[in-house]
Residue, then its C-alpha position, 0 to 999 in steps of 0.5 A: x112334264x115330258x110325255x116320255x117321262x115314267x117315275x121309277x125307284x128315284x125320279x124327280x123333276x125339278x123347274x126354275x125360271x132357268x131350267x127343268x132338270x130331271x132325275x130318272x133312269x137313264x135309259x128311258x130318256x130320249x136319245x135327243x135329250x142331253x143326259x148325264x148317266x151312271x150315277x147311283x143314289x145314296x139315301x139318307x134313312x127319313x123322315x128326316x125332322x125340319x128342325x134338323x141342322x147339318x145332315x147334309x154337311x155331315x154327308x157332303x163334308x166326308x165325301x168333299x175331302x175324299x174327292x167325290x162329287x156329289x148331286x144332292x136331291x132332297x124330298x119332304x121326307x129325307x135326302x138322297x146323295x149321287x155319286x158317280x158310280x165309278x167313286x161309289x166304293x170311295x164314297x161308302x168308304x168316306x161315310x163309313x170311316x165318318x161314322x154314317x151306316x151304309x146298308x144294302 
């Protein structure tokens, strides 16, 4: 784990044999670390039950057809979707028009 990382609100460190990817504020990255800012993060209520199917279609799918690209993160107890902040409004919009509630 990088010594500069401190978790806040939604953090996450994710390592495969290719790479280590990390979600946390932008702005306690390192200046010589490539980051790829301005997202905001969309939580799904949880916990979310295992046996659970198509929660995260039932969120990707609306947000596909209204053309906003999404990075999915998800923890034992339930999904987080980010969207970019400039396609926010677009992406309540689309999940609200699907049926999802979208609070705070």
């Amino acid at each position: 784990m990088p010594t500069w990382f401190v978790g806040g609100t939604l953090s996450s460190i994710t390592c495969s044999a290719d790479e280590t990817s990390i979600v946390c504020a932008a702005s306690i990255v390192p200046p010589d670390i490539t980051v790829e800012s301005g997202w905001r993060a969309i939580k799904v209520v949880g916990p979310l039950d295992f046996g659970l199917t198509g929660i995260l279609c039932s969120i990707a799918q609306p947000l596909a057809d209204a053309g906003v690209s999404i990075f999915a993160l998800s923890t034992y107890d339930t999904d987080y979707v980010l969207v970019k902040e400039s396609g926010l409004g677009s992406a309540i919009a689309a999940l609200s028009s699907f049926g999802h509630r979208i609070t705070g």
